[in-house]
KEKE-3310 file (N, C-alpha, C; in steps of 0.2 Angstrom, whole numbers, plus 5000, padded with zeros to 4 digits):
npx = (5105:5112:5127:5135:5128:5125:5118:5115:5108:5100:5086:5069:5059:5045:5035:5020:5002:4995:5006:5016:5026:5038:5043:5062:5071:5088:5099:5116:5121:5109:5101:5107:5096:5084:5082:5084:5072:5064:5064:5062:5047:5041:5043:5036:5023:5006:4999:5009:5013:5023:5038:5051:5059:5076:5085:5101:5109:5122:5137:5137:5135:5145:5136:5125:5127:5128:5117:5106:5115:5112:5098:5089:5081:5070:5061:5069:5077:5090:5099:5113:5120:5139:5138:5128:5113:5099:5084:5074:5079:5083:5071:5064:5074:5071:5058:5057:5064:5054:5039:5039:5036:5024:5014:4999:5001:5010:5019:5026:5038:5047:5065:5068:5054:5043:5029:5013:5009:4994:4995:4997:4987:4976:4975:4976:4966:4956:4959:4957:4941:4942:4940:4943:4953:4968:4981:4984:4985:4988:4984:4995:5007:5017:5032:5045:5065:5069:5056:5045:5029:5023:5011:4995:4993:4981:4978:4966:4953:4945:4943:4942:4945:4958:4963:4963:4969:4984:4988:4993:4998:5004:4997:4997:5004:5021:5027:5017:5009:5001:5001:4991:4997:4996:4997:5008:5012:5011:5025:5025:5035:5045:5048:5063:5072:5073:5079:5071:5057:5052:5040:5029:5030:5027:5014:5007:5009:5000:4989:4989:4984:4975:4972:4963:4963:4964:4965:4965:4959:4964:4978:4991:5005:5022:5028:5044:5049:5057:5069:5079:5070:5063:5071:5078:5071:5073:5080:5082:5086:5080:5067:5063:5061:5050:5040:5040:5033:5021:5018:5017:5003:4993:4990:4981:4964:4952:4962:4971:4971:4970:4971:4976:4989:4994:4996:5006:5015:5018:5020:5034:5042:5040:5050:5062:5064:5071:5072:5068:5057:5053:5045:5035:5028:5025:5013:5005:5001:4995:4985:4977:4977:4967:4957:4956:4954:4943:4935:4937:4939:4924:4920)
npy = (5097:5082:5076:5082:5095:5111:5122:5138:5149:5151:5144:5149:5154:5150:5142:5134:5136:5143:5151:5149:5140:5139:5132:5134:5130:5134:5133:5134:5144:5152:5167:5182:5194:5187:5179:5187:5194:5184:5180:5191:5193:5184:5186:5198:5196:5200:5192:5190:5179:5170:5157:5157:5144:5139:5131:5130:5125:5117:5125:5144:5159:5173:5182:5180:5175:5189:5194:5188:5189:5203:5202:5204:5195:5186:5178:5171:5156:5148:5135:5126:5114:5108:5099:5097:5092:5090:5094:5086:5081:5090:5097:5087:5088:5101:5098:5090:5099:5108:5102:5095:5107:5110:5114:5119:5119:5122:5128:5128:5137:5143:5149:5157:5163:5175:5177:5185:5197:5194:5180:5169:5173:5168:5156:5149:5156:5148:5134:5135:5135:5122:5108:5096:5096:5093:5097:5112:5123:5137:5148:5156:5168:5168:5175:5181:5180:5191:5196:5202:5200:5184:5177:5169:5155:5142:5130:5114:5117:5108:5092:5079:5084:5086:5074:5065:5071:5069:5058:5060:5075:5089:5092:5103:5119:5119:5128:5134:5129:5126:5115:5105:5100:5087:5078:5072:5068:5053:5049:5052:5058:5070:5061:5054:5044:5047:5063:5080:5074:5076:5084:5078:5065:5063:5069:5058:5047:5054:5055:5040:5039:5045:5059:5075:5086:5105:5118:5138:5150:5158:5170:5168:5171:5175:5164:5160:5158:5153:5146:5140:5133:5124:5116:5109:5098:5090:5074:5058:5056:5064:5064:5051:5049:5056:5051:5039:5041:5043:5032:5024:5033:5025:5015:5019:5017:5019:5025:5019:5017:5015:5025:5033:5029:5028:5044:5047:5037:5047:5060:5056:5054:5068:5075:5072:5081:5093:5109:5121:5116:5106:5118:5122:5112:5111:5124:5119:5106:5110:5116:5107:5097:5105:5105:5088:5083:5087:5082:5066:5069:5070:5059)
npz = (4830:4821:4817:4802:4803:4808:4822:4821:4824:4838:4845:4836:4843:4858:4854:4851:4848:4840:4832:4816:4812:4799:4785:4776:4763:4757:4744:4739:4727:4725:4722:4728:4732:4728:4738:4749:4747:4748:4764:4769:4766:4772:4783:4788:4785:4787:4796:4811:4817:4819:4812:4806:4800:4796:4783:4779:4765:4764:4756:4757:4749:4753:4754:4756:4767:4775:4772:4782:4794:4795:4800:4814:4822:4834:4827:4818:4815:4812:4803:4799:4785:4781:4769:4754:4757:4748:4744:4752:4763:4771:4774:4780:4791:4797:4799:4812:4822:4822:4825:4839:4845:4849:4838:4826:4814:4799:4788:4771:4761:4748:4744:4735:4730:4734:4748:4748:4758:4765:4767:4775:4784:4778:4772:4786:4791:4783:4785:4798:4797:4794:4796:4792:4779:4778:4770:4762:4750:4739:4722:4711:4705:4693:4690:4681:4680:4683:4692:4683:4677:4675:4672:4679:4689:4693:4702:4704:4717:4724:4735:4728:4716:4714:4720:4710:4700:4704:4699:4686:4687:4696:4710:4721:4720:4728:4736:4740:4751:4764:4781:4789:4806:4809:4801:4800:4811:4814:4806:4794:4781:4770:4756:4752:4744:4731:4723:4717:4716:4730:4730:4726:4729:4743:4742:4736:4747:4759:4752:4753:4766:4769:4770:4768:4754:4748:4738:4737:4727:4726:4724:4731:4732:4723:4710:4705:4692:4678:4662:4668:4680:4673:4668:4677:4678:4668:4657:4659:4670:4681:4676:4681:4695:4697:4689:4696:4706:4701:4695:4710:4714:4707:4713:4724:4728:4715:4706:4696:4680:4659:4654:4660:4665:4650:4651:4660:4655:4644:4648:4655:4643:4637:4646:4641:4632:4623:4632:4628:4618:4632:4639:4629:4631:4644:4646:4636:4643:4655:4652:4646:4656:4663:4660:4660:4674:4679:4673:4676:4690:4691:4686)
capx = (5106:5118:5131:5137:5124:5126:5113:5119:5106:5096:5078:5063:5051:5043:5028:5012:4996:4994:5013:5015:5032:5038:5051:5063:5079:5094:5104:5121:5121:5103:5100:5104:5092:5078:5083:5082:5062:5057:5063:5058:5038:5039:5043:5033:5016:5000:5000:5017:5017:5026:5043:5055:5064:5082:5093:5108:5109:5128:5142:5132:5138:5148:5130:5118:5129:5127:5109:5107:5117:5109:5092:5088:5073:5069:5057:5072:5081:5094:5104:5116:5124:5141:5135:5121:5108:5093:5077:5067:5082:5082:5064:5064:5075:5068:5049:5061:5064:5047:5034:5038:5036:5015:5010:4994:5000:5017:5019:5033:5042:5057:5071:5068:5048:5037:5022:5011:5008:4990:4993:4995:4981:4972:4978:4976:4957:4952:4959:4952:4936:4939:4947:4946:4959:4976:4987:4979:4987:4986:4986:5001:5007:5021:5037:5052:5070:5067:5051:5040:5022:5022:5003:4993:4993:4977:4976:4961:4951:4943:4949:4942:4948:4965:4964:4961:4977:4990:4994:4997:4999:5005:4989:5000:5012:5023:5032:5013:5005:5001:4998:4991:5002:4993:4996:5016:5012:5013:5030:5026:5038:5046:5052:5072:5077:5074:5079:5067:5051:5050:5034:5024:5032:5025:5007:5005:5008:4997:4984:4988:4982:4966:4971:4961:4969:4961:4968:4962:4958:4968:4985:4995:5013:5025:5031:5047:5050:5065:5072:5081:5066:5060:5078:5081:5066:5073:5082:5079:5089:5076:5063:5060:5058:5043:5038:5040:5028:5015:5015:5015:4997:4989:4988:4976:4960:4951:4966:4970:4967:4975:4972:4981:4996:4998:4997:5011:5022:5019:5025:5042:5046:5040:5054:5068:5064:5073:5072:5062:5050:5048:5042:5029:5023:5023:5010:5000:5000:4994:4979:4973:4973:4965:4949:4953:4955:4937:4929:4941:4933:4916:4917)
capy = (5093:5079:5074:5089:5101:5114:5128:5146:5153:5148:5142:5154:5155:5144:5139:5136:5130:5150:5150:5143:5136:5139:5129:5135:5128:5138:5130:5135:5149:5154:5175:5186:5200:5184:5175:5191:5195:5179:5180:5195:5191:5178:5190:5205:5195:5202:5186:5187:5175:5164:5156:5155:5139:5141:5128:5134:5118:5117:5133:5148:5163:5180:5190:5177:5176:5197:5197:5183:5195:5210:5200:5205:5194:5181:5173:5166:5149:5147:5127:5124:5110:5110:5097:5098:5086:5090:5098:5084:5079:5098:5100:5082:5091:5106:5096:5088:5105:5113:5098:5094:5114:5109:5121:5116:5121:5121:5130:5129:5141:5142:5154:5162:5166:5180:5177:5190:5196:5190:5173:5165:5175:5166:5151:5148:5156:5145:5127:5135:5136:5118:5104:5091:5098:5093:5102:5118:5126:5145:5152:5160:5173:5167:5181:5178:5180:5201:5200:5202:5196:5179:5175:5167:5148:5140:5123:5115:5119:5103:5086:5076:5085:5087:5067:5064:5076:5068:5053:5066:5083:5091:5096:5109:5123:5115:5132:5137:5124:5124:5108:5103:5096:5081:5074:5070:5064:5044:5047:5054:5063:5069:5053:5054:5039:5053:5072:5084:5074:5075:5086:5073:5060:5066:5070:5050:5045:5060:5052:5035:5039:5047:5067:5079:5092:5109:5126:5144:5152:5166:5171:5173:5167:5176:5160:5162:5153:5153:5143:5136:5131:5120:5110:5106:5091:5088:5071:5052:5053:5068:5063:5045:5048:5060:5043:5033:5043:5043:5026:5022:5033:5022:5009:5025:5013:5023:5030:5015:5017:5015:5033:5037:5026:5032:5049:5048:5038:5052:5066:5055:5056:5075:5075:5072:5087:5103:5115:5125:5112:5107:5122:5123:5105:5115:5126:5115:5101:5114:5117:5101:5095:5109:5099:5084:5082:5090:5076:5061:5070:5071:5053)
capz = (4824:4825:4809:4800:4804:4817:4825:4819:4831:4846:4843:4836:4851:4864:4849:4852:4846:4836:4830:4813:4809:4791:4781:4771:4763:4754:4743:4735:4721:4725:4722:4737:4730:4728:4746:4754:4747:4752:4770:4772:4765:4780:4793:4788:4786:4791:4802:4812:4823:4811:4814:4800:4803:4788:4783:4774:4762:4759:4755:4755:4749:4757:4753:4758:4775:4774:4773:4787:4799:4795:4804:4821:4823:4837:4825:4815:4818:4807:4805:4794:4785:4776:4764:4751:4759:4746:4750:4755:4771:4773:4776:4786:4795:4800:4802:4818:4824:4823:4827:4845:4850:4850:4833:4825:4806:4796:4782:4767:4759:4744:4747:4729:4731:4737:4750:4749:4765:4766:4764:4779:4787:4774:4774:4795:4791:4781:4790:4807:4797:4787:4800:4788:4776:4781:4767:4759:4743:4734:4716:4715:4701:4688:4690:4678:4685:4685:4696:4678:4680:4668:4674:4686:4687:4699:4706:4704:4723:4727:4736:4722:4710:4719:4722:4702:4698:4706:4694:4680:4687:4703:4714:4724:4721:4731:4741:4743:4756:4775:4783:4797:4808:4814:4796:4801:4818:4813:4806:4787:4780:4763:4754:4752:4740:4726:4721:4714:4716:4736:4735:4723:4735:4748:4742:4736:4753:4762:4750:4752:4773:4767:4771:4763:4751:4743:4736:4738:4722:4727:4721:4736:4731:4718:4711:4700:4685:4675:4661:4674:4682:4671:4664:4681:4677:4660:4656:4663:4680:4685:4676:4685:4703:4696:4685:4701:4713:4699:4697:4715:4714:4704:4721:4726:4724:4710:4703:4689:4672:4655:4650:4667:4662:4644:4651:4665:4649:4640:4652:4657:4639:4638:4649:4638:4626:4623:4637:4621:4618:4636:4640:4628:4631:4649:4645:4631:4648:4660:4649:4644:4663:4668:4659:4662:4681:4682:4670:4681:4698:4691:4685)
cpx = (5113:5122:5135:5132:5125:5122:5118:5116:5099:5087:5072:5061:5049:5037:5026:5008:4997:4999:5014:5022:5032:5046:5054:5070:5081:5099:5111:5121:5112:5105:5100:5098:5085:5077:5081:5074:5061:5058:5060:5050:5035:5038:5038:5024:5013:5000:5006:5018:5019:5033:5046:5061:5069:5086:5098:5111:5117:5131:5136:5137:5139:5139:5124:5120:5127:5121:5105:5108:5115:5101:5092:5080:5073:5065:5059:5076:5084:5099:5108:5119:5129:5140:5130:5117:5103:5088:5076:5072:5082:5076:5063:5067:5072:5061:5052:5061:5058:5040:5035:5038:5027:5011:5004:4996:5007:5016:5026:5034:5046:5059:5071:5060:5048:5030:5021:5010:5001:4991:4992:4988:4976:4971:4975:4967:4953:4952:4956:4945:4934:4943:4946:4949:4964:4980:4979:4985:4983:4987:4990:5002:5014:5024:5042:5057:5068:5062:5044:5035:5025:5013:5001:4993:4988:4975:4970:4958:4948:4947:4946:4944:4957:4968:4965:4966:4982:4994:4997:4998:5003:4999:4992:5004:5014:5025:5024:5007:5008:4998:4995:4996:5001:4994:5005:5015:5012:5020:5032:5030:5041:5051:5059:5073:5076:5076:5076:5060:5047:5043:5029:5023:5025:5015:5002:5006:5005:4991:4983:4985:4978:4966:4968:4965:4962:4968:4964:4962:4963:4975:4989:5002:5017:5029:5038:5049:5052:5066:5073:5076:5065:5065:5078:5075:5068:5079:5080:5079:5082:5070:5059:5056:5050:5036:5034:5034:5021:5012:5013:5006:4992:4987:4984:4970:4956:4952:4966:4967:4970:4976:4978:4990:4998:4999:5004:5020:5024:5022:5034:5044:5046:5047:5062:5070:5069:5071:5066:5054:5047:5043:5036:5024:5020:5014:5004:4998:4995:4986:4973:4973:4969:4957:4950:4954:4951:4933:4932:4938:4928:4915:4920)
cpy = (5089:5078:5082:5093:5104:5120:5134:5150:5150:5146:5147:5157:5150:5143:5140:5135:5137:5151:5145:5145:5138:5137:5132:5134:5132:5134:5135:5138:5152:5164:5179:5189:5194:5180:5181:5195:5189:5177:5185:5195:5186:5182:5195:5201:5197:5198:5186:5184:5168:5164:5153:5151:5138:5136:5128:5125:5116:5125:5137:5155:5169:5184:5183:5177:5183:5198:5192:5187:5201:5207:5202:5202:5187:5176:5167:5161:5146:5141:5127:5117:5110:5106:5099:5092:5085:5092:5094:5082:5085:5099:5096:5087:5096:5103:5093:5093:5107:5107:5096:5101:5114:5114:5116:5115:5122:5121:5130:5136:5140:5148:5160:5166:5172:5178:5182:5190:5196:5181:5168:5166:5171:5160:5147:5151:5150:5136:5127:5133:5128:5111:5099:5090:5097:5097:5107:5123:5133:5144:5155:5162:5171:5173:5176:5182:5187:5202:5199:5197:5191:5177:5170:5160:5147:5133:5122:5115:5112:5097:5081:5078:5087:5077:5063:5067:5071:5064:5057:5073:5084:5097:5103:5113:5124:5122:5137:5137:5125:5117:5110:5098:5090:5076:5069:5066:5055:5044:5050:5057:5064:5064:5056:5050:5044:5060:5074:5079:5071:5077:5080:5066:5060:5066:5063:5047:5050:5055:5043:5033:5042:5054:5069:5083:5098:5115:5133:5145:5159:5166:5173:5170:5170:5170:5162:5155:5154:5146:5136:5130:5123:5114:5108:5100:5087:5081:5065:5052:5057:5069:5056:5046:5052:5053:5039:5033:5042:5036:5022:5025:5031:5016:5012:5021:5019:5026:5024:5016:5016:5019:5036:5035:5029:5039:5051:5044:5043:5057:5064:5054:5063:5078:5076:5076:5090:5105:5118:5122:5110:5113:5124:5116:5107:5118:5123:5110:5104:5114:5113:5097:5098:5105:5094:5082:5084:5083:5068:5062:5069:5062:5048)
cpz = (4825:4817:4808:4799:4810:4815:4824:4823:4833:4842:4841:4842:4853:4861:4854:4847:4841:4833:4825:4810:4800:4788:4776:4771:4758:4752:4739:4729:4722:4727:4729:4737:4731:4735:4751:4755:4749:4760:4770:4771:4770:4785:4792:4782:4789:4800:4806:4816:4818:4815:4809:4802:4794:4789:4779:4771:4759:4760:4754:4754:4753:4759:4756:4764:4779:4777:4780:4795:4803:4799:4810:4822:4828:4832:4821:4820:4813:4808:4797:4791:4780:4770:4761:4754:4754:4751:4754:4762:4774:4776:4782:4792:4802:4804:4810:4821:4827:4825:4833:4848:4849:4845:4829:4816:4804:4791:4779:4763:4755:4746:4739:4726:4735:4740:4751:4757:4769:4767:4770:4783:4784:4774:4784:4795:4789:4784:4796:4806:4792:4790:4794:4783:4780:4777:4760:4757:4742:4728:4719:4707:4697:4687:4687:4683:4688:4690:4690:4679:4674:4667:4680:4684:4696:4700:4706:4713:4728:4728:4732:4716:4710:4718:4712:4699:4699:4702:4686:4679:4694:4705:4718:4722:4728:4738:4742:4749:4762:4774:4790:4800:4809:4805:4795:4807:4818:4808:4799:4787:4771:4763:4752:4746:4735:4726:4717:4712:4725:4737:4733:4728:4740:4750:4739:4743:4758:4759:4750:4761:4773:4770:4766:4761:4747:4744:4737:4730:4722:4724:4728:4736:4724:4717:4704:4697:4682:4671:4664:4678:4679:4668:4671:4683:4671:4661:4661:4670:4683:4681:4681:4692:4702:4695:4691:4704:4708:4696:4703:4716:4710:4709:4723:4724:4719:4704:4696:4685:4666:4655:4657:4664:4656:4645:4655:4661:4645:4644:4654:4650:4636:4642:4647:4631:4628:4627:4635:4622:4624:4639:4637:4627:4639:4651:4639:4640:4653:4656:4648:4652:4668:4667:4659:4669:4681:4679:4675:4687:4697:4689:4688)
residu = (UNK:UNK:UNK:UNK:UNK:UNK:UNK:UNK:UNK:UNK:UNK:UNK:UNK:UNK:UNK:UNK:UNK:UNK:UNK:UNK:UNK:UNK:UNK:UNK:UNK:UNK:UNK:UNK:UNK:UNK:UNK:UNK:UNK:UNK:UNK:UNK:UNK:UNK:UNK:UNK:UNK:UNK:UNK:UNK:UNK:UNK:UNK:UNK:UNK:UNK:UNK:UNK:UNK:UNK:UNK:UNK:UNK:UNK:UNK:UNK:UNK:UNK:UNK:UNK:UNK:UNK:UNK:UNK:UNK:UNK:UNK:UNK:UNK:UNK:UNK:UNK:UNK:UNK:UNK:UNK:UNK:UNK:UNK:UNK:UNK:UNK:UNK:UNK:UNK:UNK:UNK:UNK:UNK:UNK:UNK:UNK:UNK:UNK:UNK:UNK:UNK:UNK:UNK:UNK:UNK:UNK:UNK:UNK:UNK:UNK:UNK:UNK:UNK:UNK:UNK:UNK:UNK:UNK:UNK:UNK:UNK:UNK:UNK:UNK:UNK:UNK:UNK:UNK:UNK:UNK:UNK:UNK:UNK:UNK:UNK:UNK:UNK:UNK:UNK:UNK:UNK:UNK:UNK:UNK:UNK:UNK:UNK:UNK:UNK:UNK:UNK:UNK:UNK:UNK:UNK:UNK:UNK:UNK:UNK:UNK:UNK:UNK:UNK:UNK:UNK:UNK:UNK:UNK:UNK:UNK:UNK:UNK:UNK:UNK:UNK:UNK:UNK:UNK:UNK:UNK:UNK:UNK:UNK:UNK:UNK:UNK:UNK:UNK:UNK:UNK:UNK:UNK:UNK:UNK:UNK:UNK:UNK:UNK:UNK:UNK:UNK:UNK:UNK:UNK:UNK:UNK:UNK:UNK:UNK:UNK:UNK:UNK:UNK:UNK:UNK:UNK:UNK:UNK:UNK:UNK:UNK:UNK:UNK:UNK:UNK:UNK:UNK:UNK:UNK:UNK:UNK:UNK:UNK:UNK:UNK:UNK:UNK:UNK:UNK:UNK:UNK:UNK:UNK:UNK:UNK:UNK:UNK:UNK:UNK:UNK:UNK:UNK:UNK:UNK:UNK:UNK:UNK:UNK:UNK:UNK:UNK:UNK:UNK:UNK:UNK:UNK:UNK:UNK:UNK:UNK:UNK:UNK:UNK:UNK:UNK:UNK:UNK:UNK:UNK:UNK:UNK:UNK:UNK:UNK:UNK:UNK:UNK:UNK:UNK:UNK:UNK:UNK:UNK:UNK:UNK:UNK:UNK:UNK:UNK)
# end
């Protein structure tokens, strides 16, 4: 890495086509107790040939240092940087690292989840058996700060119904997706000019180069959600770039419509709620596009 980034230790493995890469960034005040279950649900998957590529996003703490240390595993490959870069230069990052060692798939990660240790096995079955998916999503299971189950939340499965989403939802949970790799290979990568809507970014320009998208029906991912979660969308600066990407997929030929537009007005000012009330425009939102994204695909 060149700039203020420096290697903390030597590279994973010598990849391969069967070796599937997996990203994950750490940023500044994140939970030892919750950084240390979602490394170890990378390393101690069913699947293990995986390579947990980490970038230390900024100052990290004594205890996340701690738990880092205490790893004995060639699988890790740990980069640091002393600034905060944001995820999406984070992960660019990493996709630099892990995409010229010849892997077929490149899975994400956050540093405050749980993959079950099916997932990947799951995941790598299902693309082996579906080449014309590029990025393939899970269900994953709502855990507040403690762990407590909150529920399961399921992505609808199909690429039209996936494609029909995107101007007023988010088709993936973001920390639950493998790609194929061949969908970065002309140079894609997560969009930078914003913070906090890299993954939506990202899945407007995947679809604007005609990649397929589905989800598994499965639950393979404790996602947590917090309060926190949810305010860290809250207010104009970090509502916009969200705005932005979902007006850009209305250039999606198909995608245009009014009802799209007033829908994607309406969530950027959803956005400037209370914490309280967004949360239950959260859960009201989630409901109402779970039926309309099936009538949008079907029509």
């Amino acid at each position: 890495m060149s700039g203020n980034s420096a290697e903390a230790r030597g590279e994973a493995s010598a990849g391969g086509h069967n070796e599937i890469p997996v990203l994950m960034s750490v940023h500044g005040g994140i939970d030892p107790e919750h950084f240390r279950q979602a490394v170890c649900s990378v390393l101690n998957q069913s699947y293990g040939r995986v390579a947990l590529y980490l970038m230390l996003d900024g100052q990290q703490t004594e205890s996340v240092q701690l738990i880092l240390a205490g790893i004995d595993d060639r699988r890790l490959t740990v980069v640091s940087s002393q600034h905060n870069r944001g995820l999406a230069e984070s992960l660019n990052a990493l996709l630099e690292r892990a995409l010229p060692r010849n892997h077929r798939y490149v899975a994400r990660m956050d540093a405050d989840d749980v993959s079950l240790p099916e997932r990947f096995a799951a995941q790598l079955s299902y693309l082996q058996s579906h080449e014309e998916i590029g990025v393939l999503g899970t269900a994953c299971i709502e855990v507040d700060e403690g762990g407590r189950r909150i529920g399961i939340v399921r992505k609808p499965e199909t690429h039209a119904e996936l494609r029909a989403l995107v101007s007023t939802g988010n088709p993936f949970i973001h920390p639950s997706v493998m790609f194929r790799a061949s969908v970065f290979t002309d140079g894609t990568r997560y969009p930078t000019r914003f913070r906090l809507a890299e993954d939506i970014g990202l899945w407007v320009s995947l679809l604007e180069k005609g990649v397929q998208f589905a989800n598994l029906s499965e639950p393979l991912l404790l996602f947590r959600r917090t309060r926190a979660t949810v305010g860290r969308r809250r207010g104009i600066g970090n509502a916009w770039p969200e705005t932005y990407h979902r007006l850009r997929s209305l250039r999606i030929p198909g995608q245009f419509s009014a009802g799209r537009m007033g829908m994607i007005g309406a969530m950027f000012l959803t956005r400037l709620l209370p914490v309280p009330a967004l949360e239950v425009c959260y859960r009201l939102q989630r409901g109402a596009l779970s039926r309309l994204y099936r009538r949008l695909a079907a029509g």
